[in-house]
C-alpha positions in Angstrom: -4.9 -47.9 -27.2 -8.4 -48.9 -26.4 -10.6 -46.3 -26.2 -13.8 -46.9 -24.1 -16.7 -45.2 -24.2 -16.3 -43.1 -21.0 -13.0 -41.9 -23.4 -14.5 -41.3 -26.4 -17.3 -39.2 -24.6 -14.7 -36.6 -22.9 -13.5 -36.1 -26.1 -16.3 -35.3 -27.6 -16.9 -32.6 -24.4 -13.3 -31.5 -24.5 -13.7 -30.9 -28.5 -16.8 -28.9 -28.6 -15.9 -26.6 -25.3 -12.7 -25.7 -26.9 -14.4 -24.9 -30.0 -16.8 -22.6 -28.1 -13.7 -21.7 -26.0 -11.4 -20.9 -28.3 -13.8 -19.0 -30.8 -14.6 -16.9 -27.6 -10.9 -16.7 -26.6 -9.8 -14.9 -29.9 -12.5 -13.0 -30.4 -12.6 -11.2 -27.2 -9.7 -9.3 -26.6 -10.8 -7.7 -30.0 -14.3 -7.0 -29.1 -12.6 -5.5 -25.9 -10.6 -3.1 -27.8 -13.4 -2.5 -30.0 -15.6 -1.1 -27.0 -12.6 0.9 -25.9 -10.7 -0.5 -23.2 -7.2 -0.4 -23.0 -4.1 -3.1 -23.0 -4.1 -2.0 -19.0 -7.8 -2.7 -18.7 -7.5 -5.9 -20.7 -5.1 -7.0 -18.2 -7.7 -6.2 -15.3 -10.1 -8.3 -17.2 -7.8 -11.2 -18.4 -5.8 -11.5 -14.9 -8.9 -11.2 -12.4 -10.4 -14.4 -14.9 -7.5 -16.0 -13.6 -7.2 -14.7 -10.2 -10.8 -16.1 -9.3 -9.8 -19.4 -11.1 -6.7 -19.3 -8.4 -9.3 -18.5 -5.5 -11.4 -21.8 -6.9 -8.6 -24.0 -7.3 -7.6 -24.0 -3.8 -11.5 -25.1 -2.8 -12.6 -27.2 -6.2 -10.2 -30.6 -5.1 -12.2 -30.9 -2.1 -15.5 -29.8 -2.8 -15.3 -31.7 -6.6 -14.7 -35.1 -4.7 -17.6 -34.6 -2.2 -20.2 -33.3 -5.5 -18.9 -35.5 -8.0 -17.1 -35.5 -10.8 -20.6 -35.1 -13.7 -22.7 -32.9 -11.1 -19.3 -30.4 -10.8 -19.0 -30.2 -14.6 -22.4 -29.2 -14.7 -22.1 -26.5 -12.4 -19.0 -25.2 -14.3 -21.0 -25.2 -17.3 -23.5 -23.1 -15.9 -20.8 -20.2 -14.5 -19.5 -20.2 -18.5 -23.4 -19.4 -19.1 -23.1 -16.3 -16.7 -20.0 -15.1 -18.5 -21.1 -15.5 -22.0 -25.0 -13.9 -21.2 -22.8 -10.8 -19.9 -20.4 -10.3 -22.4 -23.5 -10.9 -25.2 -25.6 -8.2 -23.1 -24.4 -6.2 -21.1 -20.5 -5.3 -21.5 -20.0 -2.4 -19.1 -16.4 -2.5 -17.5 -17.8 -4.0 -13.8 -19.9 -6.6 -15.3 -17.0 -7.5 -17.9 -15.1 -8.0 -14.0 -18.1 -9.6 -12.7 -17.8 -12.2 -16.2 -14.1 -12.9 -15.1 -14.7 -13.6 -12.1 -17.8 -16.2 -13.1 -15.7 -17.8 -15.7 -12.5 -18.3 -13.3 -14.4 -20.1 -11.0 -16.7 -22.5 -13.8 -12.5 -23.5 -14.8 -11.5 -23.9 -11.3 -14.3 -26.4 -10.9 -14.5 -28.3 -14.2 -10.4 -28.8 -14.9 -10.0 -30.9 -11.3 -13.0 -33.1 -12.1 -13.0 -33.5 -15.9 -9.1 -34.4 -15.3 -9.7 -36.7 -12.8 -12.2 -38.8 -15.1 -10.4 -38.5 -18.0 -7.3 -40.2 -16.1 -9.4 -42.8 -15.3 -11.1 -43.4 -19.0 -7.8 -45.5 -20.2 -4.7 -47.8 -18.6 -2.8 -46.0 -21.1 -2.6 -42.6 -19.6 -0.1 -40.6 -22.0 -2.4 -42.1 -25.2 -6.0 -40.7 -23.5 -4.3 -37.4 -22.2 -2.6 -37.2 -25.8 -5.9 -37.3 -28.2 -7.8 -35.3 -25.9 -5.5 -32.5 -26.0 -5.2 -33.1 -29.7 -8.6 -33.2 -30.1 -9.2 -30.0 -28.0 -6.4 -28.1 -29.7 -8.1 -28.9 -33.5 -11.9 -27.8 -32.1 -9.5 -24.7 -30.6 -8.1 -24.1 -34.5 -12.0 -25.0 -35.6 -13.1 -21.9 -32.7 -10.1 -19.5 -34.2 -11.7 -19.6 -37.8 -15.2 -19.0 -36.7 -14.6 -16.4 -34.9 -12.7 -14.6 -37.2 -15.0 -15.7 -40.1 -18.0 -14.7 -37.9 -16.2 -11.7 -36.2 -15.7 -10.5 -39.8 -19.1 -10.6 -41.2 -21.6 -10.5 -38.1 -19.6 -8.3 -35.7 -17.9 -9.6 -32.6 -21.2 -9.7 -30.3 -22.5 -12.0 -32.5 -19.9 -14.2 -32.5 -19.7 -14.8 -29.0 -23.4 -15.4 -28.9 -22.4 -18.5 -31.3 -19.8 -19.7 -29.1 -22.2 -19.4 -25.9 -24.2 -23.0 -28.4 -21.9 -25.4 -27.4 -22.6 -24.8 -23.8 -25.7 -26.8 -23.5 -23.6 -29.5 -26.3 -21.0 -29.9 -23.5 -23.6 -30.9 -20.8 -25.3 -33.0 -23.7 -22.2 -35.0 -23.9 -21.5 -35.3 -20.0 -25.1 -36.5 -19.4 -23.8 -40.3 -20.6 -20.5 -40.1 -18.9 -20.2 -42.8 -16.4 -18.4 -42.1 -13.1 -17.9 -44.6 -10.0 -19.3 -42.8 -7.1 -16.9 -44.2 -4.8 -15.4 -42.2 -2.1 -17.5 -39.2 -2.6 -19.3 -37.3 -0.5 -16.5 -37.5 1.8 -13.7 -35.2 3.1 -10.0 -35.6 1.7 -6.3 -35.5 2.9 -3.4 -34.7 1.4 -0.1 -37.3 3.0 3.1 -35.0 3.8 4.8 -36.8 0.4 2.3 -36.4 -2.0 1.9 -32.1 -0.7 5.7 -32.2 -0.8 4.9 -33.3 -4.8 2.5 -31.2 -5.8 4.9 -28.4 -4.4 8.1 -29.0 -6.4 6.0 -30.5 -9.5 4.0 -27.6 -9.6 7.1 -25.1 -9.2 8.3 -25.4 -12.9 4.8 -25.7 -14.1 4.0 -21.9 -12.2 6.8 -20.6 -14.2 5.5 -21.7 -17.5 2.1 -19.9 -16.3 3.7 -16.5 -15.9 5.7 -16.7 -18.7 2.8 -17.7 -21.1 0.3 -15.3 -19.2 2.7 -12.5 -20.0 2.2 -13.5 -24.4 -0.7 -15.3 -25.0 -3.9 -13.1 -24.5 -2.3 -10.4 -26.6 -0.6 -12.5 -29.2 -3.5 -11.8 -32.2 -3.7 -7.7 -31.0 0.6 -8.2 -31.6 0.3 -9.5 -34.7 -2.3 -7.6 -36.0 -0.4 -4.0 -34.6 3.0 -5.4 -35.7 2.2 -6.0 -39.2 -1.2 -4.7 -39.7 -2.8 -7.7 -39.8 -7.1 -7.8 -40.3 -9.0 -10.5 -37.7 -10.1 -12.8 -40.4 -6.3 -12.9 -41.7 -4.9 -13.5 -38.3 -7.9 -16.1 -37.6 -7.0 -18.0 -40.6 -3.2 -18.1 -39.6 -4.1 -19.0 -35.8 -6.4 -22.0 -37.5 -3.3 -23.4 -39.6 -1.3 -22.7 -36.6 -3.5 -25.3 -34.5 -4.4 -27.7 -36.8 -0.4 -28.2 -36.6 -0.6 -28.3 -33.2 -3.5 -30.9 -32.7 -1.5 -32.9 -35.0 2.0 -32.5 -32.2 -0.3 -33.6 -29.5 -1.1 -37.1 -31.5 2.6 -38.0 -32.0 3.3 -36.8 -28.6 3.3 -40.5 -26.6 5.8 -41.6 -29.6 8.2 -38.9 -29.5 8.1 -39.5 -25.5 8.6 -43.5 -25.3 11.5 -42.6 -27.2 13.5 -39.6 -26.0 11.8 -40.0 -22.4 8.9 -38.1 -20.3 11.8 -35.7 -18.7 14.0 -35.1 -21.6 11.0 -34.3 -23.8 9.1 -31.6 -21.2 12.6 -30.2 -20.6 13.7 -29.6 -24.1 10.6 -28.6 -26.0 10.0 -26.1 -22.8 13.4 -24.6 -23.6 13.5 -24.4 -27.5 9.9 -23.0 -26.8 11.2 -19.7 -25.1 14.5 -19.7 -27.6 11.5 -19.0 -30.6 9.3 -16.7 -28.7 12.5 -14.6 -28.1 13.4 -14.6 -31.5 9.9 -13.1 -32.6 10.5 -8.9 -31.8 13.4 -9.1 -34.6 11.4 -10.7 -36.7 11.6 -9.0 -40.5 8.6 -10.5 -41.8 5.0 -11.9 -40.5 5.4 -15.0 -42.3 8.7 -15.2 -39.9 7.3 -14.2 -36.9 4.4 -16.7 -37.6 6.7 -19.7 -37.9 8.4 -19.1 -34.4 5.1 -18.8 -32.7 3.9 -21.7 -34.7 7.0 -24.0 -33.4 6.7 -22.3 -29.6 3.1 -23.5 -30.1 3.8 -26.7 -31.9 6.5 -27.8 -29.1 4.5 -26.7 -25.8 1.5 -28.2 -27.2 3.0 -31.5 -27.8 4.2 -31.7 -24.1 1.2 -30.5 -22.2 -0.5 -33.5 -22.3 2.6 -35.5 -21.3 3.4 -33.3 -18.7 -0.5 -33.2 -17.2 -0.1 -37.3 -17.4 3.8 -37.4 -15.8 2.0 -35.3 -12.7 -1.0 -37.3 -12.1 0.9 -40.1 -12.1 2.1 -39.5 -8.8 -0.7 -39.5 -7.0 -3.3 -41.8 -6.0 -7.4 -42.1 -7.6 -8.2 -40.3 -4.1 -5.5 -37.7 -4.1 -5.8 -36.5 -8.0 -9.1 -34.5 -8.1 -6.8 -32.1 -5.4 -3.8 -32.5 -6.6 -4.5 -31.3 -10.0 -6.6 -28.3 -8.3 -3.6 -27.0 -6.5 -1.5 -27.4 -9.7 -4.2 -25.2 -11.5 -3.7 -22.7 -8.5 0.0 -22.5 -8.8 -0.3 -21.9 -13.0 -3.2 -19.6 -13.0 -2.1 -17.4 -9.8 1.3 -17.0 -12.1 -0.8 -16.7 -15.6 -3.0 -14.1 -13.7 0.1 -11.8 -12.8 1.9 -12.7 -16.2 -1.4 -11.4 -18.2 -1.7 -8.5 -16.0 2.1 -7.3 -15.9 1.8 -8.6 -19.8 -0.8 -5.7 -20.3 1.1 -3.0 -18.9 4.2 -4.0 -20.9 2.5 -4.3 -24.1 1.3 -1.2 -23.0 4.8 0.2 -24.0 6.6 -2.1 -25.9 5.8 -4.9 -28.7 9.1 -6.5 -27.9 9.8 -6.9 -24.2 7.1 -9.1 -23.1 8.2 -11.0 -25.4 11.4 -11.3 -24.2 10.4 -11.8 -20.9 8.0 -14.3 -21.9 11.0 -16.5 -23.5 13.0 -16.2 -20.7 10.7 -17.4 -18.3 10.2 -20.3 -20.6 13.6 -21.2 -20.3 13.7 -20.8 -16.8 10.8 -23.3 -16.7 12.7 -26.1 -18.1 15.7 -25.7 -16.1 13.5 -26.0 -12.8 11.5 -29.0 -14.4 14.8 -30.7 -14.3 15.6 -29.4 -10.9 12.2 -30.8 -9.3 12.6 -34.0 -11.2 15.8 -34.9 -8.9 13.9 -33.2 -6.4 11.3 -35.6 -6.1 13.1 -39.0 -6.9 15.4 -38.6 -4.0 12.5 -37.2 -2.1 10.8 -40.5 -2.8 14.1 -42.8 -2.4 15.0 -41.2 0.8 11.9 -39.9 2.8 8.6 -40.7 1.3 7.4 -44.3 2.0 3.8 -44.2 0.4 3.5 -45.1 -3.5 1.6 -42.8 -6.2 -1.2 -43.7 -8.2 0.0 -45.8 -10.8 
C-alpha cells in the first residue's frame, strides 16, 4: 500500500489521542469509584458522554463540511481540553456531567472529519483504515499501561493530568495535514438511496453499540471485583490484551480478501458474543481473560473493515454525514447500553454479560440481513452510484 504523507500524519494523530484516550479511558471509571460514585452514577456519567456525542452527530456532518475537516479537529481538540481541566480540578458530580457532555460533543465533531480525510489519504481503503486502527489500538494498549503504572504510583488525578499532554501533540500533528478545500463552506444533501443506506447499514452497527455499551466501561471494575484483581495488574493484562489486538487489525485486509468483507464482519461479530457469554462461568481469571481477549481480538480486527465496507457507499460529498449519522445510531445505543449496563452491574456480575453476548449475536445476524437489504435496494430502486 502506498502510504502518503497526508496517511502517515493521521496516524501519527490517531496514535497519540488513543494513547491519551485510552490511558484516560481506564483510569477513570476507577478514579470515579475512588471519589465515591456508584455503578448507577457511572452510568449517568458514561451514557450522558455518549448521549451528547448522539446530539453532535446528528449536526457534526453538516457543520464539519462547511468548517473543514483541520479547523473541526481543532475545535474537537479543544472540547477534550474542557473535559480533562475538569476531571484534573474540579470533579464534583455536575461538573463530572458538565465533562461528559464537553467530551461527547469534541467526538461527535472530530470522528466525521478525521474519517472523512483519512478515507481520502489512500486508494486502498481497507489497508489505510486497517493500520490506523492498528495503530490506534497499540497507542490504546500503550495508554492502558500508563495509566495503570501511573495510577499506581502517582494516584489517579495525576494520571489524567498526563493524558490531558497529548492534546496539544494531536493538534501538533493536524497542523501539517493537507485537506482539499473543495466543496466547503457549503450546505449538503443526503439523495433518498444513500439515507435509505445509512439507515439499514447503520441498523446492525446500533446493535453492536448497545451490546458493547452494556460491557465495556465496566470491564476492568469486573475483573478486578470478580477476581480481586489490583489496577496495575489489570492494566498490564489490558496492555497484552491490545497489543494482540493492534496486531488483528494489521492482518485484517488479508483475512478479508480471502473469506470476504460480509462473511468476515458477520462471523467474527458472532463468535464475539459466543466468548463474552462464556465469561460469567468462567473458573479462573486467566480464562476469563482469554475470552475477552478473543471477543476483543475478533471485533477489533473487523472494525476497520466494517468502517471502510460503509464508507464505501457513499460519495467524497456525502461521507463526512454519512459517517456522522452512523456515529448517532452507535452512540445513542452505546449511551443506553452503558447506562442500563450500570444498573445491571449494579446487581449482577453475570447478566450484562449475557446480554452483552446476545446482542452481539443479534448484530451479526442483522448485518447479514441489511447486506441483502441494500444490494437489492441498489439493483431494484436506487439509480445513483456510491463513492468508490
Amino acid at each position: 500500500m502506498k502510504f502518503t504523507k497526508n496517511g502517515a500524519l493521521l496516524v501519527g494523530y490517531y496514535f497519540f489521542a488513543w494513547i491519551g484516550g485510552t490511558m484516560a479511558w481506564f483510569v477513570q471509571p476507577f478514579y470515579f469509584s475512588s471519589l465515591g460514585y456508584t455503578y448507577a452514577q457511572l452510568g449517568v456519567i458514561f451514557s450522558l458522554m455518549s448521549i451528547s456525542q448522539a446530539v453532535g452527530f446528528l449536526f457534526s456532518g453538516p457543520l464539519v463540511l462547511r468548517l473543514g475537516y483541520k479547523r473541526s479537529i481543532y475545535i474537537a481538540v479543544a472540547f477534550f481540553a474542557i473535559t480533562r481541566v475538569i476531571h484534573v480540578a474540579i470533579p464534583i458530580y455536575s461538573l463530572l456531567l458538565l465533562a461528559s457532555i464537553s467530551f461527547g460533543i469534541g467526538l461527535a465533531i472530530e470522528n466525521p472529519a478525521f474519517m472523512s480525510l483519512l478515507s481520502s489519504a489512500s486508494e486502498d481503503r481497507h489497508g489505510i483504515f486497517s493500520i490506523n486502527w492498528g495503530a490506534a489500538t497499540i497507542g490504546g494498549a500503550i495508554g492502558t499501561l500508563l495509566g495503570g503504572y501511573i495510577s499506581s504510583t502517582l494516584g489517579y488525578r495525576w494520571a489524567l493530568a498526563i493524558a490531558a499532554i497529548f492534546l496539544p501533540l494531536q493538534a501538533a500533528f493536524m497542523m501539517f495535514v493537507e485537506e482539499d478545500s473543495n466543496g466547503f463552506g457549503r450546505r449538503l444533501s443526503i439523495s433518498k438511496c444513500s439515507l435509505i443506506r445509512i439507515i439499514a447499514l447503520s441498523f446492525p452497527i446500533a446493535i453492536l453499540g448497545l451490546g458493547a455499551g452494556v460491557i465495556l466501561s465496566y470491564m476492568g471494575l469486573w475483573f478486578k471485583s470478580s477476581y480481586g484483581m489490583s489496577i496495575a495488574e489489570v492494566g498490564i493484562a489490558f496492555t497484552l490484551l491490545q497489543f494482540v489486538m493492534g496486531l488483528g487489525s494489521f492482518i485484517a485486509p488479508h483475512i478479508a480478501s480471502r473469506t470476504g468483507t460480509g462473511r468476515l464482519i458477520a462471523s467474527f461479530t458472532a463468535l464475539s458474543g459466543i466468548f463474552i457469554t462464556l465469561m460469567p462461568i468462567s473458573s479462573s481469571f486467566a480464562l476469563a481473560l482469554a475470552l475477552y481477549s478473543l471477543r476483543m481480538l475478533l471485533v477489533n480486527t473487523e472494525v476497520p473493515i466494517w468502517d471502510s465496507y460503509y464508507v464505501s457507499h457513499f460519495h467524497e460529498g456525502e461521507r463526512a454525514t454519512a459517517i456522522a449519522l452512523k456515529g448517532f445510531g452507535w452512540t445513542v445505543a452505546f449511551a443506553a447500553g452503558q447506562f442500563f449496563g450500570g444498573i445491571m452491574f449494579e446487581g449482577s456480575l453475570s447478566l450484562p454479560l449475557i446480554v452483552g453476548g446476545i446482542l452481539h449475536m443479534l448484530s451479526a445476524t442483522s448485518f447479514m440481513t441489511m447486506e441483502r437489504v441494500v444490494s437489492r435496494f441498489k439493483a431494484r430502486s436506487c439509480t445513483c452510484e456510491p463513492g468508490s
